[in-house]
N, C-alpha and C positions, 0 to 999 in steps of 0.2 A: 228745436223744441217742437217745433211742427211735424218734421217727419215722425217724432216721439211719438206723439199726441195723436196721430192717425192711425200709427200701430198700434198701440194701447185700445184705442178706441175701436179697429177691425178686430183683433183678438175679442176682445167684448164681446161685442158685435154676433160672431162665430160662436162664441161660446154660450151667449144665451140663445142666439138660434138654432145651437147643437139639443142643446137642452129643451126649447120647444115645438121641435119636432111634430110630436106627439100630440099638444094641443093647440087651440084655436084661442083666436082673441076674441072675448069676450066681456072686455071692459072699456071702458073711455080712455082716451091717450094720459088726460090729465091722473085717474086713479093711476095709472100706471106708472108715473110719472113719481109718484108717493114710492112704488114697491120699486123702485128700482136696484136693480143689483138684489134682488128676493133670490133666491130658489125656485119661486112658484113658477108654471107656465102661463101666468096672466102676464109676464113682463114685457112678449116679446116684442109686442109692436111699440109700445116704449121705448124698450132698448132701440129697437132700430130707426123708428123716428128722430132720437137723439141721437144716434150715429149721425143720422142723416141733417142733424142740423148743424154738428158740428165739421164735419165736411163741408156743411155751406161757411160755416162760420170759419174756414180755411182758407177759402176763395175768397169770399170780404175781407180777410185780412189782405191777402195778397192782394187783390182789389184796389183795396186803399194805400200799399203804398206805390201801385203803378197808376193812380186816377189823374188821368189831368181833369178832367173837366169837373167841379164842385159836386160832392154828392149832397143830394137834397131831402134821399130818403132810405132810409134801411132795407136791405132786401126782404120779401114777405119772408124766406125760409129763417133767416136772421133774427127776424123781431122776436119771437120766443123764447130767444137763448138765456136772458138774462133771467124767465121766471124757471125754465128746466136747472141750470143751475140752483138759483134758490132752492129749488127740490132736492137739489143734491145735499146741500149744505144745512137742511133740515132735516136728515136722513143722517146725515156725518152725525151733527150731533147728536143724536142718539142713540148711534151702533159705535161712533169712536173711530179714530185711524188705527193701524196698526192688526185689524183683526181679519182682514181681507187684502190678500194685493190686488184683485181686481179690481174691487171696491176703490180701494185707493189709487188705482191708475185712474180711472174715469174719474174722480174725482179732482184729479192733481191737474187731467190734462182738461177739463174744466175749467178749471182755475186757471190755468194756463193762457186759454183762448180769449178768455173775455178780459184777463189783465191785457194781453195782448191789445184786445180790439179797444179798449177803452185808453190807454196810454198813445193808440194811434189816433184816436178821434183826436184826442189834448193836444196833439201835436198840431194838425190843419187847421183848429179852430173854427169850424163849420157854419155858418150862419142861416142854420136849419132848424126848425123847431121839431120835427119831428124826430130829426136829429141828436136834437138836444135835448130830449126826451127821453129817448132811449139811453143816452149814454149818462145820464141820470139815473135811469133804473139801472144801469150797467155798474155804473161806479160804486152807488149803496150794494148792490148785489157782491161784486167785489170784495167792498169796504168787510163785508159778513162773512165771507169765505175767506179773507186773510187773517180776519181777528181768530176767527177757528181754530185756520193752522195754527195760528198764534200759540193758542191756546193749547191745542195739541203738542205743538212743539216744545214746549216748555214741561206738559205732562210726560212726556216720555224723557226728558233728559233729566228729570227729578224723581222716576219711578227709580231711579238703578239706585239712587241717594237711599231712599226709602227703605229699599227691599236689603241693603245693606247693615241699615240701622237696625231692620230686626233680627236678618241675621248674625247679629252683634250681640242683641240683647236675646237671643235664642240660645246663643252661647254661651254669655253667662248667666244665664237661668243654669243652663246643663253643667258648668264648671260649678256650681255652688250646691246642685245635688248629685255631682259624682266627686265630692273634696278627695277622697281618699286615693282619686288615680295615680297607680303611682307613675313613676319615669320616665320608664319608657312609654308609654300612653303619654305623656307631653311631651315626648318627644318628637310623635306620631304627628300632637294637634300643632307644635308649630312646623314641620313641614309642611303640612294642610294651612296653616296660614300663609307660610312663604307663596306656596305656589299662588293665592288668592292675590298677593301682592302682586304678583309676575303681570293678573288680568286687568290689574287697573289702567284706565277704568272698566267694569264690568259689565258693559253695554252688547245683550244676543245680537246678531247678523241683521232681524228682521228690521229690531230696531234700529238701528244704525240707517238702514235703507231705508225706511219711511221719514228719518230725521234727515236724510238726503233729497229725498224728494220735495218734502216741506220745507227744507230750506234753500231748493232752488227753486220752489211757487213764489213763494215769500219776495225772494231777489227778484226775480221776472217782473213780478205785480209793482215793484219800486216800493218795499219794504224792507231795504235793507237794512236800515239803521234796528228797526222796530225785531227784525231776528237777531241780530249779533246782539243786540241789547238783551235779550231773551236768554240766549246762548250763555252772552258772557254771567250775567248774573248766576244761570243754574250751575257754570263753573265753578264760578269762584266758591259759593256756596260748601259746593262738594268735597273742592280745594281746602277750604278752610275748616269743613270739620273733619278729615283726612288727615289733615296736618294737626288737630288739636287731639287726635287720639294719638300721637307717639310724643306729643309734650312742644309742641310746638308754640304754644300760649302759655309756657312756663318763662318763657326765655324774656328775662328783661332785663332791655340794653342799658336803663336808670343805675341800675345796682350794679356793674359791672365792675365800677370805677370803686364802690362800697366794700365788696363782699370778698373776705379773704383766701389768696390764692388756691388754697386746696376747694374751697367750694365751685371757683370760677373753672379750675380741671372739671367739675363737674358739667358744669353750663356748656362747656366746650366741647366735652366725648357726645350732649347729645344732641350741640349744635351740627357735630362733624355727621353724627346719624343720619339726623334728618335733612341735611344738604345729602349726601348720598345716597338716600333712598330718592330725592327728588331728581337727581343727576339719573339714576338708573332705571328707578320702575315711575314717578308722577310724574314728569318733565314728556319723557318720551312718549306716556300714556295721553297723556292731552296733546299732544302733534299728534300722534295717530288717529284719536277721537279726529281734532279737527280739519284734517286729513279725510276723511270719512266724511264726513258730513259735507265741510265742502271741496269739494273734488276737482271741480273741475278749472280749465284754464285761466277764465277769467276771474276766479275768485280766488287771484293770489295772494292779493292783498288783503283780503279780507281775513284768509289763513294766517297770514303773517300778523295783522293789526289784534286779532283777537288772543294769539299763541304771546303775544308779546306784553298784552294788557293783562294776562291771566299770571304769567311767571314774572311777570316786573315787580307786580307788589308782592311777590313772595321774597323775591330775588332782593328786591331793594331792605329787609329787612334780615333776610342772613348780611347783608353787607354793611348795616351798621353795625350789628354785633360786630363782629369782625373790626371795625374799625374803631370799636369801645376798645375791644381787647389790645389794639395794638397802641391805646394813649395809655397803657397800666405801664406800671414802673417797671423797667426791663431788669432783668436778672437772667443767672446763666440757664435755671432748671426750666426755662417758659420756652425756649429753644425748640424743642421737639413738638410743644404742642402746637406752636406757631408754624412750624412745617406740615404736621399734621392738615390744620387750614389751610396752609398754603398750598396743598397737594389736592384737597378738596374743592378750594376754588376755580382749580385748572381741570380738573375732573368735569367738574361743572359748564366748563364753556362750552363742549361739543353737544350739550343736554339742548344750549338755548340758542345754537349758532342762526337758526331759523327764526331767532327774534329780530328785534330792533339791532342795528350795529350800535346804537348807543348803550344799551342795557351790556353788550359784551364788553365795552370799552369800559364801563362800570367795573367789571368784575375783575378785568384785568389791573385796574386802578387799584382796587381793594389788594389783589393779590402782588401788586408791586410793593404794597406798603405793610403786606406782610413780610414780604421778603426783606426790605431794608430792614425790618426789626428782626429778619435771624441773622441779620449780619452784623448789625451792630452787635442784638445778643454774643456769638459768636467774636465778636472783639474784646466782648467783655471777660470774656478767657482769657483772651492774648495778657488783658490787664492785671487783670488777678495773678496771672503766671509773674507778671514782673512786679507787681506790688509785693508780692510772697516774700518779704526780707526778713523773716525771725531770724535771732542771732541764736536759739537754743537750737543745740544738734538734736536728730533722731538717735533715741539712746541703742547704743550697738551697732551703728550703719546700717540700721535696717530700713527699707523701702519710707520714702519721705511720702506722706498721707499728698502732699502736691499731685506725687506723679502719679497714682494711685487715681486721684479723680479725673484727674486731667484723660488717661490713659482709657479710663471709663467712660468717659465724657467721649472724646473720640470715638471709641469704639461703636458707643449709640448714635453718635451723629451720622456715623459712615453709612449706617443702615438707611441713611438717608441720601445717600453720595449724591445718587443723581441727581436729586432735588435741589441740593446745595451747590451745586457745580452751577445748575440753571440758574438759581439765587447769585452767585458769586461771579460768573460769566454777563449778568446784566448790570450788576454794581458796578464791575471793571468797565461795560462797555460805556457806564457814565461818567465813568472815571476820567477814560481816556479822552472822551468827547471835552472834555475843560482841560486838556493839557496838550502841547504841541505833541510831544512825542513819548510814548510811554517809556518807563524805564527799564533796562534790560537785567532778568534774572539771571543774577550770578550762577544761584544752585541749579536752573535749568541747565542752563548749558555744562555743567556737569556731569549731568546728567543723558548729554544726548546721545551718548554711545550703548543708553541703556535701552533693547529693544522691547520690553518688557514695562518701562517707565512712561505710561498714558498722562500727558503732557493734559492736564485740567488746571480751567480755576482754582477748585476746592480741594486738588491735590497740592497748587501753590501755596493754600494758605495752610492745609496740614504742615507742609513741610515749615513753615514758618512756625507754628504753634510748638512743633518738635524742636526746633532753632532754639527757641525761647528756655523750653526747660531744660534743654542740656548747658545752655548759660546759667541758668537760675540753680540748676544740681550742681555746677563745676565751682559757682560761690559757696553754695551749702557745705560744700566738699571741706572748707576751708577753715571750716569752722572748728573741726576733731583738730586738736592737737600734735594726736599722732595717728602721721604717715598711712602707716599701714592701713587703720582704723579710716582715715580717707578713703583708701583705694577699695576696701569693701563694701564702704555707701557707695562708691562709684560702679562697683560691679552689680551690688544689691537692684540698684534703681536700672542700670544700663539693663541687666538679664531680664527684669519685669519688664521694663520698654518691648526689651525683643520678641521675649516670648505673645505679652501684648499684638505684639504686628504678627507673629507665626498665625496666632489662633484666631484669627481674623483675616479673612480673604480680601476683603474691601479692604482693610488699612494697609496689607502686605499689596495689593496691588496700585493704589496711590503711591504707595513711599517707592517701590520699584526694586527689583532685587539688586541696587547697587549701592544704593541708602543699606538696606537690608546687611550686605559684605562689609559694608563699613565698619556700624553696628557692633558684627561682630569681631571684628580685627580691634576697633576699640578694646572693647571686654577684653580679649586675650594680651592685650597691653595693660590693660590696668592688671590681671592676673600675673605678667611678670613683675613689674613695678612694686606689687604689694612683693611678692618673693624675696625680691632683692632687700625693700626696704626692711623685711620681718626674720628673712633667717641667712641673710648674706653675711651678717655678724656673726651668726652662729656657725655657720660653715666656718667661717676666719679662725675660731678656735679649737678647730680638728685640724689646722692645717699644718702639714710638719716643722716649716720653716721654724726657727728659735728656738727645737725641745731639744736640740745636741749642742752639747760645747766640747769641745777639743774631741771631738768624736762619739762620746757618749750620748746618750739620754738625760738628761739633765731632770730630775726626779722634782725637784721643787717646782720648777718648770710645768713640766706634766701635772703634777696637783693643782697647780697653779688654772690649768686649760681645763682640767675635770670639775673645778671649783668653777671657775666662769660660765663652761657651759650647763653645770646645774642651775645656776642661777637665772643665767637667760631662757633658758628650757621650761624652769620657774614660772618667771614672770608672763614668758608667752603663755602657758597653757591657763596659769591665772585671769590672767587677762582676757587672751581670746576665746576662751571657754565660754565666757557672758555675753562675748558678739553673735551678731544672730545673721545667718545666711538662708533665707527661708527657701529657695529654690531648692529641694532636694538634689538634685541634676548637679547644681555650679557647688553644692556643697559636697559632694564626693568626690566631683572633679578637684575641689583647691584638696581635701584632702589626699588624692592618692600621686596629687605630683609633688604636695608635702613630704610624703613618706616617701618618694621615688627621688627625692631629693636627701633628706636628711638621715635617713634610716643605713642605706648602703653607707654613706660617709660616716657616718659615728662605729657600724659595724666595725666598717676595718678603723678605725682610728679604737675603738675597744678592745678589738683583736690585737692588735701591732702593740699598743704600750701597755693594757693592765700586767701584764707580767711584771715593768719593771717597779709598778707600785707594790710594798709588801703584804703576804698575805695577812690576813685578819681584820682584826677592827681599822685599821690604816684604810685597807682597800673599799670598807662600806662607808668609810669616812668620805673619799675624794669619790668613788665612782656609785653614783645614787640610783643610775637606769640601766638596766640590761636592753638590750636592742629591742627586744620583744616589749619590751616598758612604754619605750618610744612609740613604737604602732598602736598603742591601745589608747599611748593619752593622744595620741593626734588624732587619732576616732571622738575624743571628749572639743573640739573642737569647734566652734561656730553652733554649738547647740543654745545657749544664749539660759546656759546652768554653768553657777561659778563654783557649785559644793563639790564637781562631779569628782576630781582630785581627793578631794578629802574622804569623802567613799571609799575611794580605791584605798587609799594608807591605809581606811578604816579594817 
């Protein structure tokens, strides 16, 4: 500060004696003393007289703390300083800081000197009157020049609040007589707001540097309490109506526990706002303000005590929200929005890492207990999945509304994979902490020839939740009567699962392409299964065995097998005409291996024997379908229309 303060004051110095040159002095030291820092050429000998005192008063300091022998009296060039000062800080108040740097160095380093010299006197305790005299007029002298900066200090970190507020209400003055803007004109003014956010807080270079310099006079003089108390008050201030313009003072944590879930979605989208504007643009804008302001080494703690006093009580009040929300009654749909939080309050740490380590350990607490509530949420699936016992089938085998949400439900959660994995990877690691040794996954190691298959928590518990409904579908399954009508829910729900995991890259890569091949080797099981069960009888009665006795064709016979399979051709097309295969794709497929099955076999079995039935009414009697009959009603198939037959006769 000394080296500081002697440059400041040579530069001075130089500068007003650049300046008067050209004139002469021709006033008394004292008037001079009044114009200091003028323009005029009456300053110079002023100026330089106070150079030249505080030079002396550079030496007296060093002086005093190399003195062994008691000092008894002030040096003559000394004794002045404390009413040149005074001069200054009668001068400040009237011109203001902030509107001159020169002004404001000589001032600062002023202030400087005689905090200096009078904190040194306090120390040795001098038993001098002349002594004590001085440093009486020193200390009031002082006392007036830090109440200033005080004051100044305070003035400038509450101009930028001010100059905000009107350009606020300058705004909407202008929004209310230009109503008609349309669009894109707002769309204009909130990028011009965005970027406004980017500078908060909105503090010019100058000021910042005179709120630098004022608050390391302040600290020097042994004011430090009386600035940070300054500081933090215009903070929080600013903080607080900052945060009340995007609804910050809406949020009440009373009602939480009250107010029914669709409105609490709402408390939540704009609790998660204004935590993330504070994570990204007010968080970091106040470290850099206070970063600024105080700079330097030794004021680390005062950076930290203040950054940490200012987002503590914002911080401590997004964390009770948050912790209302997590005592509300858990259900599966609150799931997302409780990641949501949870993703927000981790967002948040790196904002306040330069706080207290308590206040982090807070937020982390908040966000462990958000996560046990998506895991528990999250179980609450598993449950529902096995609670699901209705005994009434989905009419047709068509997709069971279970899998359908569940499938959904998945798919939004996955978009959250990461998050859940991190959620799911700390539950287990508490899991494991209370048990000797954890249990080993079966389906894992089934999995480990899969190189594709990314071995996670949250991919464990997918596969688990998948485990579930494919027990819970293979009961359901059990329910149809008939066979067949099983294997088409089981195909119906299997192809939605899969297609499910195709069209989604996070479920397809959790489950792992080996889950995936399974999947579908299933489905093509269940598609023979159903074949067999549905027209393995009907094949049986094309088949030649029993239509010849002692070498013939045996005619009664033959009508006998023309009659049967009208009947069963009947009932199938009856029947499965009303089942419903919604998958366009597995619906073509069961049809054209239908018809690649039973169409070539009836051909030749129509070919080979209608000759020996006679012609005429006989033949329209036993034979009902011509081959081309067959293809057109197994097109009437799985459309989930029972009339569509009767059309056709029609």
């Amino acid at each position: 500060m000394e080296k500081a303060g002697n440059h400041h004051a040579n530069e001075s110095s130089e500068t007003h004696v650049h300046k008067s040159d050209d004139h002469e002095n021709k006033q008394h030291s004292d008037e001079s003393e009044q114009k200091l820092h003028s323009s005029t050429p009456d300053s110079e000998s002023s100026e330089q007289s106070l150079v030249q005192v505080m030079e002396a008063v550079d030496d007296f300091i060093k002086a005093l703390s190399a003195e062994k022998d008691p000092l008894r009296e002030i040096p003559p060039a000394v004794e002045p300083f404390p009413e040149r000062v005074d001069s200054l800080v009668s001068k400040m108040e009237s011109s203001g800081l902030g509107r001159d740097e020169t002004e404001d160095s000589v001032f600062i380093d002023a202030v400087n000197r005689i905090s200096k010299s009078v904190m040194r006197l306090r120390e040795l305790k001098l038993d001098s009157t002349p002594v004590s005299s001085w440093l009486n007029r020193a200390s009031s002298v002082q006392h007036r020049a830090v109440s200033l900066l005080d004051e100044e200090f305070r003035h400038l970190l509450d101009r930028s609040r001010e100059e905000k507020k009107k350009n606020i209400n300058d705004g909407n003055n202008s929004d209310h007589n230009n109503s008609s803007t349309n669009e894109s004109d707002r769309c204009v003014l909130q990028d011009q707001e965005e970027e406004e956010e980017e500078s908060f807080p909105d503090f010019p270079p100058e000021s910042i540097a005179t709120l630098k310099k004022i608050a390391g006079a302040m600290i020097s003089a042994g004011y430090e309490a009386e600035c940070c108390m300054s500081y933090e008050m215009s903070r929080r201030h600013a903080f607080k109506e900052e945060l009340s313009e995007v609804g910050f003072e809406g949020i009440n944590v009373e009602d939480v526990q009250r107010i029914s879930w669709e409105s609490l979605e709402g408390e939540i989208a704009s609790w998660i706002s204004i935590v993330r504007r504070c994570s990204t643009v007010l968080f970091p804008g106040e470290l850099s303000l206070c970063n600024a302001v105080f700079p330097d080494q030794d004021h680390a703690s005062i950076r930290k005590r203040l950054f940490t006093g200012l987002v503590s009580a914002v911080t401590i009040r997004f964390l009770d929200f948050s912790g209302a929300v997590v005592l509300t009654k858990r259900s599966s749909e609150k799931l997302f929005k409780f990641l949501d939080m949870y993703e927000t309050l981790r967002d948040l740490i790196p904002a306040v890492e330069q706080s207290d380590s308590d206040l982090i350990q807070e937020i982390k607490l908040a966000q462990t207990r958000l996560g046990e509530a998506a895991v528990t949420i999250f179980g609450e699936l598993e449950k529902s999945i096995k609670s699901d016992n209705g005994r009434t089938p989905v009419p047709s085998g068509a997709v069971h509304p279970l899998t359908r949400y569940t499938m959904n439900y998945l798919k939004y959660a996955c978009e959250y994979k990461e998050t859940l994995d991190q959620v799911f990877q700390h539950y287990e690691s508490n899991q494991t902490d209370n048990k000797p040794e954890p249990e080993t996954k079966p389906k894992q190691q089934q999995r480990e020839d899969d190189e594709e298959y990314k071995v996670s928590a949250f991919a464990r518990q997918m596969i688990r939740v998948m485990e579930l409904l494919d027990a819970n579908l293979e009961i359901k399954s059990k329910l149809y009567r008939d066979p067949s009508l099983r294997y088409i829910f089981l195909m119906n729900n299997g192809r939605y699962i899969l297609q499910k995991i195709k069209g989604s890259i996070e479920i397809r890569d959790l489950m792992g392409q080996s889950w995936t091949r399974k999947r579908s080797t299933e489905l093509r099981q269940y598609h023979k299964s159903y074949q067999r069960e549905t027209w393995g009888k009907v094949l049986q009665c094309m088949n030649q065995e029993g239509l010849q006795v002692n070498g013939k064709v045996s005619k009664p016979v033959l009508k006998e097998r023309f009659k049967i399979f009208n009947t069963m051709f009947d009932e199938i097309h009856k029947t499965q005409s009303t089942w419903i295969v919604s998958d366009e794709q597995m619906q073509s497929e069961l049809r054209v291996s239908i018809s690649a099955l039973v169409i070539p076999a009836y051909r030749s079995f129509f070919g080979r024997y209608k000759q020996h039935l006679d012609s005429g009414k006989q033949t329209d009697k036993y034979v009902k379908y011509q081959p081309e009959d067959i293809e057109s009603f197994i097109d009437d198939l799985f459309d989930g229309n029972p009339t569509s037959m009767a059309r056709k006769r029609n």
